[in-house]
TIMAR-166454 format. One record per atom (N, C-alpha, C): residue number from 1; residue in one letter; chain; x, y, z. Coordinates in steps of 0.001 Angstrom, whole numbers. Layout:
REM residues N
(NUM; 'a'; 'A'; (X; Y; Z))
...
//
This chain:
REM residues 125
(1; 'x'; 'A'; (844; -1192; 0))
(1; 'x'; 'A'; (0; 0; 0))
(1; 'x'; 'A'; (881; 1245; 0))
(2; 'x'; 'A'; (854; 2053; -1152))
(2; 'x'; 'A'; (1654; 3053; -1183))
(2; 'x'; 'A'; (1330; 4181; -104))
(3; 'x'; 'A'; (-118; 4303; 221))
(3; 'x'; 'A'; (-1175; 5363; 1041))
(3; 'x'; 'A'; (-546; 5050; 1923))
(4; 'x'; 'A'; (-99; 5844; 2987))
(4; 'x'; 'A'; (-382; 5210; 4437))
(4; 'x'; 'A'; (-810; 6675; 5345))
(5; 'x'; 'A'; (-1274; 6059; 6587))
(5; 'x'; 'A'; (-2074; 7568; 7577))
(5; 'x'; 'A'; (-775; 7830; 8186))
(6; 'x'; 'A'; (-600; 9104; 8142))
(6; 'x'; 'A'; (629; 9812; 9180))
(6; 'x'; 'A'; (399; 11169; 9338))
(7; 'x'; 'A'; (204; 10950; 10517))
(7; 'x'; 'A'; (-6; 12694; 11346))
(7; 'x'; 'A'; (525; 13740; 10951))
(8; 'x'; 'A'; (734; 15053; 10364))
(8; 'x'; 'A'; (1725; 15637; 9594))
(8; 'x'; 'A'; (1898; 16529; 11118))
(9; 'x'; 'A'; (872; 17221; 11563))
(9; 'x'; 'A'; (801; 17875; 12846))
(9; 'x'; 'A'; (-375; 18204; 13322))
(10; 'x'; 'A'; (-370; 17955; 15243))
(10; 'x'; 'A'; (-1672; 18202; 15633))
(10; 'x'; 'A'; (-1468; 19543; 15957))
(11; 'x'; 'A'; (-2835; 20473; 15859))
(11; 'x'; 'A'; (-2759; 21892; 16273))
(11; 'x'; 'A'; (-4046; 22111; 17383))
(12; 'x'; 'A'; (-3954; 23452; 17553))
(12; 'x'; 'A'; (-4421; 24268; 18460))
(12; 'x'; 'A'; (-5435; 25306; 17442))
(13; 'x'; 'A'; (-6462; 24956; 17188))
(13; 'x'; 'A'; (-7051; 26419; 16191))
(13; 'x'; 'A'; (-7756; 27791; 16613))
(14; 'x'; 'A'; (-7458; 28556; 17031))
(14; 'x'; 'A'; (-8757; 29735; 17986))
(14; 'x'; 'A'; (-9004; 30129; 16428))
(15; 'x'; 'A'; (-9892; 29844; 15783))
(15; 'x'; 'A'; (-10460; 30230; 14539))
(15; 'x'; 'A'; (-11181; 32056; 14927))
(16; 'x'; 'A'; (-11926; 32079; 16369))
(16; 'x'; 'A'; (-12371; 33339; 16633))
(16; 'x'; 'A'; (-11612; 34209; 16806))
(17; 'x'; 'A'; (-10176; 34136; 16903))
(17; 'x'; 'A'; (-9475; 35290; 17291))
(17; 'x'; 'A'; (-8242; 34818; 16235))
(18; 'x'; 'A'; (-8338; 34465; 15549))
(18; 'x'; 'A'; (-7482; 34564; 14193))
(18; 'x'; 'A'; (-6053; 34019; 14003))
(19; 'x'; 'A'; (-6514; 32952; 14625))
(19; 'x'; 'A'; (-4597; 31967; 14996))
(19; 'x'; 'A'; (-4395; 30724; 15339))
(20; 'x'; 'A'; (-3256; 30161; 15130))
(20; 'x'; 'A'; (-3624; 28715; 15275))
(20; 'x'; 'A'; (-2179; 28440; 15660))
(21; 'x'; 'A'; (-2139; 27209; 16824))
(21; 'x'; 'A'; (-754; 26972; 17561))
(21; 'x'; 'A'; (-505; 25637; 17219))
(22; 'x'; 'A'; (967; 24880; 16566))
(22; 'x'; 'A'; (1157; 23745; 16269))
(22; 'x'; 'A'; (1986; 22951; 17347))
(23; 'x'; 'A'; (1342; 21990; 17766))
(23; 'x'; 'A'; (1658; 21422; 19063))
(23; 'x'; 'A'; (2864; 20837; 19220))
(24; 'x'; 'A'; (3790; 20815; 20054))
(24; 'x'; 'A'; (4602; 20323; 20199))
(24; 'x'; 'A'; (4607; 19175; 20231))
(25; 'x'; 'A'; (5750; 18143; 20829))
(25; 'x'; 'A'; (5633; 16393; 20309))
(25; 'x'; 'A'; (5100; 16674; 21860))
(26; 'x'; 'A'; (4375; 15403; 22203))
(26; 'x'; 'A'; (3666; 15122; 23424))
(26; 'x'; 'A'; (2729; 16036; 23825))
(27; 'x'; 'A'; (2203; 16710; 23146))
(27; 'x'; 'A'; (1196; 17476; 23885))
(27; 'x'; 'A'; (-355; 17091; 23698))
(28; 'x'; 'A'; (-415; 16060; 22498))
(28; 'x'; 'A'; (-1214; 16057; 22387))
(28; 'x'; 'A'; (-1946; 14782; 23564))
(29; 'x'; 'A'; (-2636; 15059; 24075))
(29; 'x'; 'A'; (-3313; 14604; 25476))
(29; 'x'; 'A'; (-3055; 14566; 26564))
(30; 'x'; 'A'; (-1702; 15666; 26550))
(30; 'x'; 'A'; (-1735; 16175; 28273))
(30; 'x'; 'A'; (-1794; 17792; 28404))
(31; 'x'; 'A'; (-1892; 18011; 27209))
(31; 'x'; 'A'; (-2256; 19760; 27501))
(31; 'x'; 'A'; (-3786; 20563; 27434))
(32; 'x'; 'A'; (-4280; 21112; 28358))
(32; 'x'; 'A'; (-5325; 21766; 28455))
(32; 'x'; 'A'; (-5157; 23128; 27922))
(33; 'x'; 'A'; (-6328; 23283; 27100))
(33; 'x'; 'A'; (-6845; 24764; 27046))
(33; 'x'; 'A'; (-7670; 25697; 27414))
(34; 'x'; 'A'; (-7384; 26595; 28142))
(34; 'x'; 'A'; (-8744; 27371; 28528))
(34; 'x'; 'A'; (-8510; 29118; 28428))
(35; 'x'; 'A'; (-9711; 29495; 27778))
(35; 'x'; 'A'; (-9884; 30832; 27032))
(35; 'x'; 'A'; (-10251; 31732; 28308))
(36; 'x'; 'A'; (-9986; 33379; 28399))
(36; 'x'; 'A'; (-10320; 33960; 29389))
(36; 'x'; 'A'; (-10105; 34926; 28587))
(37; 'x'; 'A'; (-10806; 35921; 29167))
(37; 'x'; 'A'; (-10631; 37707; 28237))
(37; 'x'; 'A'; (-10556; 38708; 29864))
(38; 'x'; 'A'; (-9919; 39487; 29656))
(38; 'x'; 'A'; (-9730; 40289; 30596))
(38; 'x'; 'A'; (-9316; 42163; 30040))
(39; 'x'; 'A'; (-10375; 42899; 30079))
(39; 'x'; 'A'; (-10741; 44218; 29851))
(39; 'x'; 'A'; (-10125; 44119; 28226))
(40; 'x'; 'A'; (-9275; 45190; 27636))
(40; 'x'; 'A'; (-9117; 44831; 26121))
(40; 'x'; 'A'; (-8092; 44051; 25890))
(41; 'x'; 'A'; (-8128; 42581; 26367))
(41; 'x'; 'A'; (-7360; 41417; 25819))
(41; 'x'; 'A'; (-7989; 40062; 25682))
(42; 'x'; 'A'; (-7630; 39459; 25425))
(42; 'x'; 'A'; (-8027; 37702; 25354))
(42; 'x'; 'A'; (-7004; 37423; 25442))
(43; 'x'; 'A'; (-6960; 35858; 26291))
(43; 'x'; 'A'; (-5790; 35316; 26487))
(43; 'x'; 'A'; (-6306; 33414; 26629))
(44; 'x'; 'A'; (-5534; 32494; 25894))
(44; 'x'; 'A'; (-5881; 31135; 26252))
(44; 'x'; 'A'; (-4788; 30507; 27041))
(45; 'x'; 'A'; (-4938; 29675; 28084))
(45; 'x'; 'A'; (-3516; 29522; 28725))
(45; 'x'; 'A'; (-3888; 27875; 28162))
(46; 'x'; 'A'; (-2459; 27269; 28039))
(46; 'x'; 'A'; (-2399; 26071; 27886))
(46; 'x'; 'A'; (-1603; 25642; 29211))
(47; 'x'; 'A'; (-1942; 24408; 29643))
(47; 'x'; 'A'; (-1880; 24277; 30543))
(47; 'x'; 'A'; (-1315; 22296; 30870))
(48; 'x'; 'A'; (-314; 22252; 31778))
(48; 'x'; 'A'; (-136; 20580; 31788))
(48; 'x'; 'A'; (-775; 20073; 32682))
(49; 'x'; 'A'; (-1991; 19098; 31820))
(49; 'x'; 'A'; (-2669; 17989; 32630))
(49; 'x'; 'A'; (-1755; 17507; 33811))
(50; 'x'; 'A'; (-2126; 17737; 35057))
(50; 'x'; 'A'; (-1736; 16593; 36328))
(50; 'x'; 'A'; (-3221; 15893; 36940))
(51; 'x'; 'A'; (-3332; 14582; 36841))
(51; 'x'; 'A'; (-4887; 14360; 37567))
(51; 'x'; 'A'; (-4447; 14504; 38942))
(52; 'x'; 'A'; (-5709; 14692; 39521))
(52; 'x'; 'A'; (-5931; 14624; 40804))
(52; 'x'; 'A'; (-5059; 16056; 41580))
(53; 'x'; 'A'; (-4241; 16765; 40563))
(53; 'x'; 'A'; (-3504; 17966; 40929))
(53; 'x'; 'A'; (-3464; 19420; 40214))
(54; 'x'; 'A'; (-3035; 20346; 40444))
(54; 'x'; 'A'; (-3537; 21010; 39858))
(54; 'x'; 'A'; (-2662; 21470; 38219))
(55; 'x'; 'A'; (-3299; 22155; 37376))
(55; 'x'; 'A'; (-2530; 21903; 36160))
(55; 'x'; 'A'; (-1627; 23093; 35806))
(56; 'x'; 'A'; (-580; 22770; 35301))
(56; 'x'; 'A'; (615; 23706; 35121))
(56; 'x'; 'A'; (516; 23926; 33931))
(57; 'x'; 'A'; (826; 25771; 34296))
(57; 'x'; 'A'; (483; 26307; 32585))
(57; 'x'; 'A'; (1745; 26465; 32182))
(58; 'x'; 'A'; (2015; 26600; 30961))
(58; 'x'; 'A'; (3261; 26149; 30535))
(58; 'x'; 'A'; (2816; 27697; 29590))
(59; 'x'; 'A'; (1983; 28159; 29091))
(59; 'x'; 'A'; (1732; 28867; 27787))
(59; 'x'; 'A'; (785; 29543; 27829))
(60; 'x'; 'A'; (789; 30928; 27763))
(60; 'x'; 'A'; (44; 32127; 27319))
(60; 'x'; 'A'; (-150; 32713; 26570))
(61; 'x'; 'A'; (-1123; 32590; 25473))
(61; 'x'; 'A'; (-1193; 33740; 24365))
(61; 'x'; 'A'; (-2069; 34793; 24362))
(62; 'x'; 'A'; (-2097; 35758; 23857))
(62; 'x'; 'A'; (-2551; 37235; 24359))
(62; 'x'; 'A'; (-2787; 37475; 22876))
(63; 'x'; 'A'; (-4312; 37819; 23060))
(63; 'x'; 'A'; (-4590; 38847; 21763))
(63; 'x'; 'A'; (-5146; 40048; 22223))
(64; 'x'; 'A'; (-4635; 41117; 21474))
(64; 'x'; 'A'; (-5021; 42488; 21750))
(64; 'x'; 'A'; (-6081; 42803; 21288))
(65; 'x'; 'A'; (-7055; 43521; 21221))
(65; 'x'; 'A'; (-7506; 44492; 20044))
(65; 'x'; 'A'; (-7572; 46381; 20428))
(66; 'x'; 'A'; (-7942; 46607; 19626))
(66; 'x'; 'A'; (-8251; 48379; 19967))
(66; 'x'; 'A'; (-7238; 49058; 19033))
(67; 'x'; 'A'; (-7136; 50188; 19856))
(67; 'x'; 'A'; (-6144; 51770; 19167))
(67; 'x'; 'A'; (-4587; 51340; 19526))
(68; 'x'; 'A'; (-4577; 50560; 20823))
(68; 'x'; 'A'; (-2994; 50578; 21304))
(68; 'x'; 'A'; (-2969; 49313; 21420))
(69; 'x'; 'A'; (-3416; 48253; 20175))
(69; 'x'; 'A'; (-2962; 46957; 20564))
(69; 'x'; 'A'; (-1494; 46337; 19972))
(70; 'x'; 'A'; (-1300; 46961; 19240))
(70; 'x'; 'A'; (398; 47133; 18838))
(70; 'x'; 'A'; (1436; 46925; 20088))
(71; 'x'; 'A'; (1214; 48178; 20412))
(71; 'x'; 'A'; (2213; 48882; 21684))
(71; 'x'; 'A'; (2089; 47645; 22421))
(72; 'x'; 'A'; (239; 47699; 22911))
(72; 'x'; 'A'; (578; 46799; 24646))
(72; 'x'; 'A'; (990; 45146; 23885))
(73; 'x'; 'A'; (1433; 44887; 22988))
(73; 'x'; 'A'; (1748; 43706; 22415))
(73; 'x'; 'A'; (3122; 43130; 22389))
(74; 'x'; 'A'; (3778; 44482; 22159))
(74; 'x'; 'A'; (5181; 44779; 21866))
(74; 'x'; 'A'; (5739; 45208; 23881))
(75; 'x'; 'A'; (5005; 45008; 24556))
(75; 'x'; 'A'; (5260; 45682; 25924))
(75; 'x'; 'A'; (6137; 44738; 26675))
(76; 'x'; 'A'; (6572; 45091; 27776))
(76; 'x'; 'A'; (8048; 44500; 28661))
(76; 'x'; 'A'; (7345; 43351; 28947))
(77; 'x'; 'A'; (7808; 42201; 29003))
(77; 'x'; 'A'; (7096; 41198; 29289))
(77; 'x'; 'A'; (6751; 40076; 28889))
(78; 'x'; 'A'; (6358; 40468; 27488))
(78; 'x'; 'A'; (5196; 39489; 26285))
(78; 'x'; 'A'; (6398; 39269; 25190))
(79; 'x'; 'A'; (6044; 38426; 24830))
(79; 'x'; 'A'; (6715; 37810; 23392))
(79; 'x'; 'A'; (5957; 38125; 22288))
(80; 'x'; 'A'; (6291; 39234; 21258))
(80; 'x'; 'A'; (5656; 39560; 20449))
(80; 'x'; 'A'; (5456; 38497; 19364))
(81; 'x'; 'A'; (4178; 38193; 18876))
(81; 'x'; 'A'; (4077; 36918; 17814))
(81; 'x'; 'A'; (3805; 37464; 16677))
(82; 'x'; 'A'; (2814; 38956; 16550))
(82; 'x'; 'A'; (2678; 39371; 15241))
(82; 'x'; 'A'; (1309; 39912; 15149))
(83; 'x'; 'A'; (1010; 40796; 14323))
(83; 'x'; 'A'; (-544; 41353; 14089))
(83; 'x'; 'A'; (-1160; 40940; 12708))
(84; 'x'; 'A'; (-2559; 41177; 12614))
(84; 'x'; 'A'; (-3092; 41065; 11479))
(84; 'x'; 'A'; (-3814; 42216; 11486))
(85; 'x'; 'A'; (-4481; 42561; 11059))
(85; 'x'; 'A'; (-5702; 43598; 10784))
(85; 'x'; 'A'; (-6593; 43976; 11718))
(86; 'x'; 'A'; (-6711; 43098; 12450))
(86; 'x'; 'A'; (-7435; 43981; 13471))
(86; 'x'; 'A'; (-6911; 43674; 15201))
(87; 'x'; 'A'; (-5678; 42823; 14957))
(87; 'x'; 'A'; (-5595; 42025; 16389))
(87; 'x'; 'A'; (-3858; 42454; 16072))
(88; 'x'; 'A'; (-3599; 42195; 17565))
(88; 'x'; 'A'; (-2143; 41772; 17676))
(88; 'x'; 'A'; (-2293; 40751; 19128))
(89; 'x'; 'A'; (-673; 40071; 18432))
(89; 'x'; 'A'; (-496; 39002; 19647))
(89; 'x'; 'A'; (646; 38461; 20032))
(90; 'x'; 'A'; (759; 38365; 21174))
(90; 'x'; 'A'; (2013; 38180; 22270))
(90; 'x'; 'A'; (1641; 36874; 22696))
(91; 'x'; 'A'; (3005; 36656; 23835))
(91; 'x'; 'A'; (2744; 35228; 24530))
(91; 'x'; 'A'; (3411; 35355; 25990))
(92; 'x'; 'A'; (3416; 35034; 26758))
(92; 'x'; 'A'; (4115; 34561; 27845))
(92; 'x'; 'A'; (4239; 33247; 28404))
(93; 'x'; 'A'; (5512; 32994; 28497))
(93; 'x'; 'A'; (5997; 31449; 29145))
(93; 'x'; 'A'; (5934; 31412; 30544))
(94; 'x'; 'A'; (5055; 30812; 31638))
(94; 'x'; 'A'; (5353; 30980; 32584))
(94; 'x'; 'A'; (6436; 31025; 33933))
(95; 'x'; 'A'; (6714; 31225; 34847))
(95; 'x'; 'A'; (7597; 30759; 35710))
(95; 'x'; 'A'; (7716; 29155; 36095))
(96; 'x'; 'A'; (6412; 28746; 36134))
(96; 'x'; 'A'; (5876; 27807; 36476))
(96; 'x'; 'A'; (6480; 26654; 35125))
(97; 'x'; 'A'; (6429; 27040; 34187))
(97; 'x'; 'A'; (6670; 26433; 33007))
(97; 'x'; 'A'; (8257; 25857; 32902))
(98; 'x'; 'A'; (9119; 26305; 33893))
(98; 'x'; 'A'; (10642; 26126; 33883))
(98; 'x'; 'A'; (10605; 25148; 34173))
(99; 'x'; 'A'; (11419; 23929; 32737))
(99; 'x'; 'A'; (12003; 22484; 33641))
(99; 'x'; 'A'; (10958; 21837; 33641))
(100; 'x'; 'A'; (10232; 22135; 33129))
(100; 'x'; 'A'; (8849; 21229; 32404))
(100; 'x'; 'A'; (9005; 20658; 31044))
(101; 'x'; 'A'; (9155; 19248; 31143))
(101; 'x'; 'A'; (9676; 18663; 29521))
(101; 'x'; 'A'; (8846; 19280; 28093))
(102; 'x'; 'A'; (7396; 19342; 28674))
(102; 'x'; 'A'; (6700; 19702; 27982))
(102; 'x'; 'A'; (6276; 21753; 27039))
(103; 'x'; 'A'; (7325; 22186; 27578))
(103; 'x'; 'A'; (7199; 23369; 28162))
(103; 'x'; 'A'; (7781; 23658; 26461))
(104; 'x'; 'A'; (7708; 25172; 26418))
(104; 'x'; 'A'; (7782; 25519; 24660))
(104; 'x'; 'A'; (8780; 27038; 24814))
(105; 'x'; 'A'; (10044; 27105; 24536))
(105; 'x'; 'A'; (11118; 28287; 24608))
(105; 'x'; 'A'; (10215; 28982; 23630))
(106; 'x'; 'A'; (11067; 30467; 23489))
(106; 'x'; 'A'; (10659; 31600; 23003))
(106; 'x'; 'A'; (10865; 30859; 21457))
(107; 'x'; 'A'; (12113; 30346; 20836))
(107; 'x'; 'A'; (12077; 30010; 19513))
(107; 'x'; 'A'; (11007; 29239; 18693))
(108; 'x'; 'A'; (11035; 28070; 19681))
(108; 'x'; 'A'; (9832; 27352; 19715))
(108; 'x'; 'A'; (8267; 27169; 19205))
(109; 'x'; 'A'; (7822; 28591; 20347))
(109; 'x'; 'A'; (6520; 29092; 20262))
(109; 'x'; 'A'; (6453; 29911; 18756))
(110; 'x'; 'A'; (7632; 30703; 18660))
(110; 'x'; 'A'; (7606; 31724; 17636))
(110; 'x'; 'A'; (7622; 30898; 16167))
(111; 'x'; 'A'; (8161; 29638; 16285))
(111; 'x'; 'A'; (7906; 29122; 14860))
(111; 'x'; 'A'; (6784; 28169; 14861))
(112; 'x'; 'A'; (5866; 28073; 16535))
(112; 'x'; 'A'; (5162; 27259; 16184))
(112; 'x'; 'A'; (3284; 28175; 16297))
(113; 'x'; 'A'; (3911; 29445; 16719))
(113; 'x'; 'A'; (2515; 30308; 16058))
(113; 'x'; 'A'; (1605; 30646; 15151))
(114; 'x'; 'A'; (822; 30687; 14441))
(114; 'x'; 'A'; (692; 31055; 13235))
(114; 'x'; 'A'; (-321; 32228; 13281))
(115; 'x'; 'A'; (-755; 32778; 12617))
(115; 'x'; 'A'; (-2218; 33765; 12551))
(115; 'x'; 'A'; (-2280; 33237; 11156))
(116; 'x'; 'A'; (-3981; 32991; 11508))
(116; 'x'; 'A'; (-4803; 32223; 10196))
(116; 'x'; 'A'; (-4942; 33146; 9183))
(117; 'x'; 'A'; (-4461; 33399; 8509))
(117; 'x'; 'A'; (-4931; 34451; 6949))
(117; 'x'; 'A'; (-6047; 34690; 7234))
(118; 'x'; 'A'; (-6782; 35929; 6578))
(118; 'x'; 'A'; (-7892; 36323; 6612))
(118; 'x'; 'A'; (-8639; 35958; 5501))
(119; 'x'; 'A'; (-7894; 35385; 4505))
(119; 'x'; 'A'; (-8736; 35050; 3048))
(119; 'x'; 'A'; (-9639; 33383; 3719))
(120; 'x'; 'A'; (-8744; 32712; 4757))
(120; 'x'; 'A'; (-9245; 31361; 5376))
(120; 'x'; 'A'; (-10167; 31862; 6086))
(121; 'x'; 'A'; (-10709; 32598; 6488))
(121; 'x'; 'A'; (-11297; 32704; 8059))
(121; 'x'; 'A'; (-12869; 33550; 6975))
(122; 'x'; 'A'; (-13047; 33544; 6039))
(122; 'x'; 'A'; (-14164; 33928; 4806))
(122; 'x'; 'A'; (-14237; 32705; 3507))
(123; 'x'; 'A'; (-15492; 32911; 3647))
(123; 'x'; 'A'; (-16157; 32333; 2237))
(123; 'x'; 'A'; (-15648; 32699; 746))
(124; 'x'; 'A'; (-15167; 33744; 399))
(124; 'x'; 'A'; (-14931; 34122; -301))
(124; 'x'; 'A'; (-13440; 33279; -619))
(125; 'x'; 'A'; (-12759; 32541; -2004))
(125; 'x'; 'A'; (-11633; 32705; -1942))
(125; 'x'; 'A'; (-10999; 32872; -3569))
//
C-alpha cells in the first residue's frame, strides 16, 4: 500500500481570534486549554494535565484588540508573535513552566505560532 495515515501535525485552532498553535511532540493529550478575556485582551492559557492535581500552565497567548494593541503587544514582558488587521499578539511562558519537559522556549513558540490568513477565516476565496 503506497497510502499510508501519518499525522503531519496536531494543532491548536482559535479560529475566533485569528490563529492557530502547532503542538509540540507530546502534547497532544496532556495539555489543556482554557480561554479567558480580561478588559481589552483575550488570552488562552495552555496548561499541563496533572490528575488529581492542579494543572501547570506552561503557555500564554494574548490577543489584543483596539487603538494601542500594537504597543501593549510589543510591551516588557510578552513575546511579540505578530498582528493582522485587526488584532495583535504576544505570549508569555510561565515561571511555572521552567524544567517542564513539555514546556515551549521563546524560539519554539515563535515558529510554532501562526495567525490564520484572513482570506481562510471567509467564504470568499
Amino acid at each position: 500500500d503506497v497510502y499510508k495515515r501519518q499525522d503531519l501535525y496536531r494543532t491548536y485552532h482559535n479560529v475566533s481570534e485569528e490563529w492557530y498553535l502547532v503542538f509540540k511532540d507530546g502534547w497532544a493529550g496532556n495539555i489543556t486549554a482554557a480561554k479567558e478575556t480580561a478588559s481589552n485582551m483575550r488570552y488562552t492559557t495552555f496548561g499541563l494535565y496533572q490528575e488529581n492535581k492542579k494543572t501547570i500552565p506552561l503557555l500564554k497567548i494574548y490577543v489584543f484588540t483596539g487603538d494601542d494593541r500594537e504597543s501593549l503587544a510589543k510591551a516588557s514582558g510578552f513575546i511579540y508573535l505578530g498582528s493582522s488587521s485587526s488584532s495583535s499578539y504576544a505570549a508569555v511562558i510561565p515561571p511555572e513552566a521552567a524544567g517542564q519537559k513539555l514546556a515551549l522556549n521563546e524560539k519554539e513558540l515563535k515558529q510554532n505560532f501562526r495567525i490564520i490568513p484572513e482570506e481562510w477565516a471567509t467564504d470568499e476565496y
